[in-house]
N, C-alpha and C positions, 0 to 999 in steps of 0.2 A: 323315665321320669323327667327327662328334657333336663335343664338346668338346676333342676330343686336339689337341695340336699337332705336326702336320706336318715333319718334318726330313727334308729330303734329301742325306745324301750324294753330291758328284759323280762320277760314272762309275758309281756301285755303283748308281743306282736304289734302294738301299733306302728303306723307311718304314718312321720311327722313332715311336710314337705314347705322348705323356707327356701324363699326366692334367692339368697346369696346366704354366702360363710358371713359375712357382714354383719347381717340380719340377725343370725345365727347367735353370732359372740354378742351383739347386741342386745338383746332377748336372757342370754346368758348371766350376762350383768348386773341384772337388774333386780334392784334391792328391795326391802322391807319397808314399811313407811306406818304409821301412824297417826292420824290428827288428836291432838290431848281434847277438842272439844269433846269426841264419842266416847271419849275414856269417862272423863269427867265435864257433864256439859253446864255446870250449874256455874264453873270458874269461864265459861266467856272466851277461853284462850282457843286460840285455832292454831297453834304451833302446830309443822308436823317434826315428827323424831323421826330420822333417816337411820338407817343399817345396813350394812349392807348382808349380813346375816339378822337371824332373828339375835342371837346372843346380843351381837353388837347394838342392834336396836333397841334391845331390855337396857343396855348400860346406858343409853343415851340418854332413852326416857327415867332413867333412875335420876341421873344428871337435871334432868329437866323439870322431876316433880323438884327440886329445890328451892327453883324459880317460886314455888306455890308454898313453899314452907315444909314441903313434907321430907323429912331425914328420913326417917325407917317408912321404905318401900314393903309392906306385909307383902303375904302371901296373897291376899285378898286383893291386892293392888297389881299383881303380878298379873293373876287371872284377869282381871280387866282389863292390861294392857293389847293380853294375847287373843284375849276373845275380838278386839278390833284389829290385830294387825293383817296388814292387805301387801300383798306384792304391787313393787312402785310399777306403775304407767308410763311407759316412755310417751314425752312430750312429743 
């Protein structure tokens, strides 16, 4: 495999081949993210909530519905959040 690094998924057999460990931890990293417009696009807001897990990305965006006025974060608010959340893009 030349220089690539090897990842194997268990069960799946897949091989995964990244051009450095770098890349690797890099890709590894990389967190949760949200924008509140797809949540809720009627408030205008384009903040995005960062996490670096999903947990932490729920308490952010808990944090953030505040900004909008909303204390009790429902169940109904939960599922919205998570139906949009997206692994972040390395720039």
């Amino acid at each position: 495999m030349g220089d690539c690094l090897d990842v194997r998924r268990p069960r799946l057999y897949s091989t995964y081949c990244i051009d450095s460990l770098n890349n690797y931890l890099e890709v590894a990293q990389l967190g949760k993210i949200i924008d509140c417009n797809r949540v809720n696009p009627a408030s205008g807001c384009h903040h995005v909530v960062r996490g670096e897990t999903e947990q932490e990305l729920l308490k952010n965006a808990e944090e953030h519905a505040k900004e909008h006025g909303i204390v009790d974060v429902t169940p109904e608010i939960i599922e919205m959040i998570k139906a949009n959340i997206e692994d972040e893009v390395p720039a």
